[in-house]
C-alpha positions as CSV (number, residue, x, y, z in Angstrom):
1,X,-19.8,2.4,-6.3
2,X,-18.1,1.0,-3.0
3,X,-17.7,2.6,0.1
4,X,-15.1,5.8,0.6
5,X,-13.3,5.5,3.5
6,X,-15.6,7.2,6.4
7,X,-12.6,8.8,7.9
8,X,-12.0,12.5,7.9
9,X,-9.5,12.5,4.4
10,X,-6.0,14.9,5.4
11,X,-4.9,16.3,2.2
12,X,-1.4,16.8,1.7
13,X,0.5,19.0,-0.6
14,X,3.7,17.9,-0.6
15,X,5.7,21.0,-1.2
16,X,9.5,20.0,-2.6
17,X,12.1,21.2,-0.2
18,X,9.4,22.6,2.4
19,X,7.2,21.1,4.7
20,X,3.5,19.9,3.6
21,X,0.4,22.1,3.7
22,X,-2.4,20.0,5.1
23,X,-5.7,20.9,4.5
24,X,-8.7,19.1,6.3
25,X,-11.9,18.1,4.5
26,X,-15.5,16.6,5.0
27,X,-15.7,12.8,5.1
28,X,-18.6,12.4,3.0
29,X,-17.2,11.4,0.4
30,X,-20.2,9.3,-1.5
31,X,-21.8,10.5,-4.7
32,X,-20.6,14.0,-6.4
33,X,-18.8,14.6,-3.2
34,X,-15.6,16.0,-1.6
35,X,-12.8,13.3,-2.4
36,X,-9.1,13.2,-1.2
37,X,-7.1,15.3,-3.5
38,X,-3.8,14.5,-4.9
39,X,0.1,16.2,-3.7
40,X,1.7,19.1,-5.7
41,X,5.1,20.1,-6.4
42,X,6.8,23.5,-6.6
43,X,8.1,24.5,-9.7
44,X,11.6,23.8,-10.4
45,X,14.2,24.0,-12.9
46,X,14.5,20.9,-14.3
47,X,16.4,20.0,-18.1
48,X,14.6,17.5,-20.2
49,X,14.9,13.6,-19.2
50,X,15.8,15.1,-15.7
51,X,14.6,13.2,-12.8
52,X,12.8,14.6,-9.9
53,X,12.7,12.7,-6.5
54,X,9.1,13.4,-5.2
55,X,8.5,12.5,-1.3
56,X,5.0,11.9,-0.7
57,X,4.3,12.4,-3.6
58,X,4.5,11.4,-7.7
59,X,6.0,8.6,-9.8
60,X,5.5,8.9,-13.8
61,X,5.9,11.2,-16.7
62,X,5.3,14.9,-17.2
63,X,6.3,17.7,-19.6
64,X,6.7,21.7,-18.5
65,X,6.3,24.9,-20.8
66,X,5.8,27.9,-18.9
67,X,2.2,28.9,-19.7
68,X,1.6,26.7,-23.0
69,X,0.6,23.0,-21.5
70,X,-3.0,23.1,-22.3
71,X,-3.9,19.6,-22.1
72,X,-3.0,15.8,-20.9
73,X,-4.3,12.6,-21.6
74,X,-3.3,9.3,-20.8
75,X,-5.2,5.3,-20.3
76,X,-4.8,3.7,-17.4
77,X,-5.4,-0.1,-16.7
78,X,-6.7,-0.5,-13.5
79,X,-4.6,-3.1,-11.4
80,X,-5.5,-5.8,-9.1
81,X,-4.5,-4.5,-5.3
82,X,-2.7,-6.5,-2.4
83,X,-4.5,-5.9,0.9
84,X,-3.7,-6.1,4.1
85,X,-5.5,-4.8,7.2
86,X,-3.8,-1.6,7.0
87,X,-5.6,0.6,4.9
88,X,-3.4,2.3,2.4
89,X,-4.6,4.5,-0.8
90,X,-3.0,5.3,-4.0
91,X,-4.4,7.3,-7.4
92,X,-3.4,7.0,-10.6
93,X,-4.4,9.9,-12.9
94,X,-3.5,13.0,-15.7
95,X,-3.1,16.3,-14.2
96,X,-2.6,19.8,-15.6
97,X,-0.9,22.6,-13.9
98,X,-0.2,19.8,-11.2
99,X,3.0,22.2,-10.3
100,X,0.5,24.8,-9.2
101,X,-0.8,24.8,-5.4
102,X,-3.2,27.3,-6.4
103,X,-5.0,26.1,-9.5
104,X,-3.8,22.9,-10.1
105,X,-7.5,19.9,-12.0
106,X,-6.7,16.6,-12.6
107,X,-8.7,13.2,-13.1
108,X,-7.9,9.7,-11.5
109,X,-8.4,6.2,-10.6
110,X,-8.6,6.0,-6.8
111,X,-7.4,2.6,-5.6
112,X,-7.8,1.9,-1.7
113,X,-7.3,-0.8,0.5
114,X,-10.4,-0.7,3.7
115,X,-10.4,-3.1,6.3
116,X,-8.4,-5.5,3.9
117,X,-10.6,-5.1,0.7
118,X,-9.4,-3.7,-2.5
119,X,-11.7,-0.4,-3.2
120,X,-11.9,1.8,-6.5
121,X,-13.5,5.0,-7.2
122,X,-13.5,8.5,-10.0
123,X,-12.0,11.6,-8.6
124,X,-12.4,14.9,-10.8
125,X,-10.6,18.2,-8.9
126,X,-10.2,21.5,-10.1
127,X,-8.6,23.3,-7.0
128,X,-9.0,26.8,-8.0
129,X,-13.0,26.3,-7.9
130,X,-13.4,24.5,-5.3
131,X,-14.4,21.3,-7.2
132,X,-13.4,17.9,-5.9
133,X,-16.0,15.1,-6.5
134,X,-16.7,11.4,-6.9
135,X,-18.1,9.9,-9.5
136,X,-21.8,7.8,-9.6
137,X,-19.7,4.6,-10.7
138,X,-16.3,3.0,-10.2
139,X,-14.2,0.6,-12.3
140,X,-13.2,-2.7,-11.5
141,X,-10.1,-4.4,-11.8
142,X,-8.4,-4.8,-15.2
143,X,-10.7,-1.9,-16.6
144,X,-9.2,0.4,-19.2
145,X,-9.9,3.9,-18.4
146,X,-9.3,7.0,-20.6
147,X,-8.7,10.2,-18.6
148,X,-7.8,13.9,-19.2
149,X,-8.0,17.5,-18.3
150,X,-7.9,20.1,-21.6
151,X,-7.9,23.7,-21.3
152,X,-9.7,25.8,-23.8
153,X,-11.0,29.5,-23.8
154,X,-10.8,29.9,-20.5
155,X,-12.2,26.6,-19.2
156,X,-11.0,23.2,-18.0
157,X,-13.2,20.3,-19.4
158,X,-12.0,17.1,-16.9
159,X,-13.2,13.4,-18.2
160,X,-13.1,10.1,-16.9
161,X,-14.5,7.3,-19.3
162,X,-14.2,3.7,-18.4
163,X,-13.5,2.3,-21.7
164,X,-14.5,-1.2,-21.0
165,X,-17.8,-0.3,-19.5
166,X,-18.4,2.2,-21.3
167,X,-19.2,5.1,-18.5
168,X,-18.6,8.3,-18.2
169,X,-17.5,11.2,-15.6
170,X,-17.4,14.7,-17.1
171,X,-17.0,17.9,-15.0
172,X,-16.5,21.9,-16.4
173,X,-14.4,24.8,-14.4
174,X,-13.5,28.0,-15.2
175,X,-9.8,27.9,-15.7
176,X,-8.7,31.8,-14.8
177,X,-5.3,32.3,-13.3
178,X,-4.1,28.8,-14.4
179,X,-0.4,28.7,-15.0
180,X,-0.7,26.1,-17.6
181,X,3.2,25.4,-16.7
182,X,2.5,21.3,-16.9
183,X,1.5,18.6,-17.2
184,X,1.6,14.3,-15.9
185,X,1.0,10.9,-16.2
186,X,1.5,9.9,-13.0
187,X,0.3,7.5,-9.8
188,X,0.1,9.7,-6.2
189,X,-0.3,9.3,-2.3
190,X,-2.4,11.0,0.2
191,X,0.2,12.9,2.4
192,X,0.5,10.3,6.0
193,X,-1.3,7.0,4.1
194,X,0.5,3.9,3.0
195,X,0.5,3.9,-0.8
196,X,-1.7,0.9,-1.8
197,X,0.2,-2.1,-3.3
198,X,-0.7,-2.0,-6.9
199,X,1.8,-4.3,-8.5
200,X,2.0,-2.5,-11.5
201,X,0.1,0.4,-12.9
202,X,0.3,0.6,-17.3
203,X,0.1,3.8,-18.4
204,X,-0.7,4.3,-22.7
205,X,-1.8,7.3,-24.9
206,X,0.1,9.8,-22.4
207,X,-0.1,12.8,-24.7
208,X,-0.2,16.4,-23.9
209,X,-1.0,19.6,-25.9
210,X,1.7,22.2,-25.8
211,X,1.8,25.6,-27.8
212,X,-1.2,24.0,-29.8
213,X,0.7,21.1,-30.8
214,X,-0.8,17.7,-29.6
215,X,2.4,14.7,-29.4
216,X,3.0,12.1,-27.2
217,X,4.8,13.6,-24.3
218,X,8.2,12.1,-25.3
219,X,8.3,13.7,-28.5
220,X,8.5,17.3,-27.9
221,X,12.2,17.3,-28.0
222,X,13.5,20.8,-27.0
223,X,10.2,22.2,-27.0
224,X,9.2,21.1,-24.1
225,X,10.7,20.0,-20.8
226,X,10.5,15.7,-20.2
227,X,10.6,15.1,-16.3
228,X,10.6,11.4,-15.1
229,X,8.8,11.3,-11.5
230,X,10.0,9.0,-8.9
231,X,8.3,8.4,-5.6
232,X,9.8,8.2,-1.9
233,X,8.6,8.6,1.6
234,X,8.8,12.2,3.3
235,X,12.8,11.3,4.1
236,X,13.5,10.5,0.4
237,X,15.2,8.0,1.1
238,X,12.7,5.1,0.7
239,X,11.6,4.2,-2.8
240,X,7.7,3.8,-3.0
241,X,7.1,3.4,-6.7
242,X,9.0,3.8,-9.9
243,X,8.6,4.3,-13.5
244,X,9.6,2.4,-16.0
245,X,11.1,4.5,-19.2
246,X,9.1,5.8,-21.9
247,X,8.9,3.3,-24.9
248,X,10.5,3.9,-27.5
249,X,8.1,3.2,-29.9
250,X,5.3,5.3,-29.3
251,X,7.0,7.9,-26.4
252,X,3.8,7.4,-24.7
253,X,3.4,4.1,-22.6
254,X,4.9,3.0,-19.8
255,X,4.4,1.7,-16.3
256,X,4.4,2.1,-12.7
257,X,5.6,-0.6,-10.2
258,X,5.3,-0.2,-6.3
259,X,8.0,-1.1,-4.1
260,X,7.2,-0.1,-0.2
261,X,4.3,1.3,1.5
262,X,5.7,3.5,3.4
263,X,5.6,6.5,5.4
């Protein structure tokens, strides 16, 4: 896979209406290793097709149902980066329970910028264990990706499968305490980094599983909470990425497109 950045990885939990948490991690971030995680929001009451400004932090699509979110799932196309020799990072990835600090798994594309060339990796988390790795392989440019994080009997099963080559990334965690309040479709930061330009990220297949019921994550009407994520820097007041709206054919596609760097 290529090279991590070598550089001790801050990990920034961007906290809505408080200041970050920053937690400082191991830099070896090669094979099955510790990888930079990705921010979290508090909860908050939000009404469906409400909009949430997220400094540091998210742009995409998410559904919330206090305790009944027991799965996400979404593809991502991995997009062709613009480097400079500023090293900037960026994720794209499905995460459930992502408004948890506490217990929060998820599965991504990294996409990094190092010393001017564009750089791709796997990341699988499950905070409340501890488990934040790398996978073997990474996918290239224009690579379809399938990713999710389901919740069943206790347990979170996180996948990665890179649908155009055909590898796969599979980790298990036990899943006691989680919230299962949400879950996203959604392209992050890492707390103090640029966000990598990306262009545009396309998101399809975002789905999540709520009180049993598995629907594209537009479709739950008043079942479910629909939040639209938009990212700015730690002011919020520069916009770093936005989503595009749902479509309205399937309720499930739709993409991200960067705008600044930032912070």
């Amino acid at each position: 896979m290529p090279k991590v950045h070598s550089i001790v990885v801050l990990i920034a939990f961007s906290v809505l209406l408080a200041l970050p948490s920053i937690v400082l991690l191991p830099a070896n971030a090669s094979k099955d290793s510790v990888a930079p995680a990705v921010g979290s929001l508090a909860s908050a009451n939000v009404s469906p097709l409400a909009t949430q400004k997220c400094p540091d932090c998210w742009a995409g699509w998410g559904v919330q149902k206090a305790g009944l979110v027991t799965a996400i799932y979404a593809n991502v196309k991995v997009p062709a980066l613009t480097c400079t020799a500023t090293d900037t990072e960026s994720l794209f990835g499905v995460a459930l329970d992502g408004f948890s600090l506490n217990d929060f798994a998820y599965a991504a594309v990294l996409a990094f910028c190092s010393s001017g060339s564009p750089q791709y990796g796997i990341q699988i988390v499950n905070l409340a264990t501890g488990l934040n790795v790398l996978a073997k392989w990474a996918p290239s440019s224009g690579d379809k990706v399938s990713l999710r994080v389901v919740e069943s009997a206790g347990i979170f099963k996180i996948t990665a499968k890179d649908v155009t080559s055909t590898k796969t990334f599979s980790k298990s965690a036990a899943a006691s305490g989680a919230k299962l309040n949400a879950g996203e479709c959604i392209t992050d930061m890492f707390g103090a980094t640029p966000l990598t330009n990306f262009g545009e990220v396309n998101f399809s297949g975002c789905d999540a599983t709520v009180n049993g019921v598995k629907k594209a994550i537009g479709s739950f009407g008043t079942a479910a909470k629909l939040v639209k994520y938009v990212c700015y820097d730690s002011t919020s007041t520069t916009l770093l990425a936005q989503p595009s709206v749902l479509s309205t054919t399937n309720h499930a596609n739709f993409h991200v497109t960067w705008k600044a760097s930032g912070p």
